[in-house]
N, C-alpha and C positions, 0 to 999 in steps of 0.2 A: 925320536918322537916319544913324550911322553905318552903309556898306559892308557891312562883315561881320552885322548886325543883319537889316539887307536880305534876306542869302541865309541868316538862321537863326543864325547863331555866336554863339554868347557869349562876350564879352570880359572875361577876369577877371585882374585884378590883383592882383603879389605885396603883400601888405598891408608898409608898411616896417618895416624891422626883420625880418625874417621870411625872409632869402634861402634858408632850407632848404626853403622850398613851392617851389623850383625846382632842382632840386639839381644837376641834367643842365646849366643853362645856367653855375651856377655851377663845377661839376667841368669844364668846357670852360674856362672864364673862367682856371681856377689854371693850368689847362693848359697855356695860351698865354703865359701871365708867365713860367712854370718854363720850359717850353723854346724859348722865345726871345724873349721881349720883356726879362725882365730880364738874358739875357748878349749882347744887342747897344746899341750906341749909335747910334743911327739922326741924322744929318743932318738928314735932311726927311720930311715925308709919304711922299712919294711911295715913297724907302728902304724903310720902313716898311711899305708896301703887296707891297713887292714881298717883301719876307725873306715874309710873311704868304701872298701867295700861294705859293709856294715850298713853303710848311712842310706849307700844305693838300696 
């Protein structure tokens, strides 16, 4: 039995195809392409982490 089942939660998944039953994670997701994943050229991971923590 998963965790979350355990203490009562229900795990429900976006069905695919369908990213508009999430619309909050997707409107986050454009977010971070537009203002800053697609105007920088990141090296490495780690770059990448860091611009990321920054932006939050």
């Amino acid at each position: 039995m998963i965790r979350a089942e355990k203490q009562g939660i229900a795990l429900n998944n976006i069905r695919p195809g369908k990213p508009q039953q999430n619309a909050y994670v997707e409107r986050y997701n454009r977010t971070v392409r537009h203002e800053w994943l697609d105007r920088c050229i990141f090296e490495t991971i780690e770059e990448a982490q860091e611009v990321a923590t920054d932006w939050l």
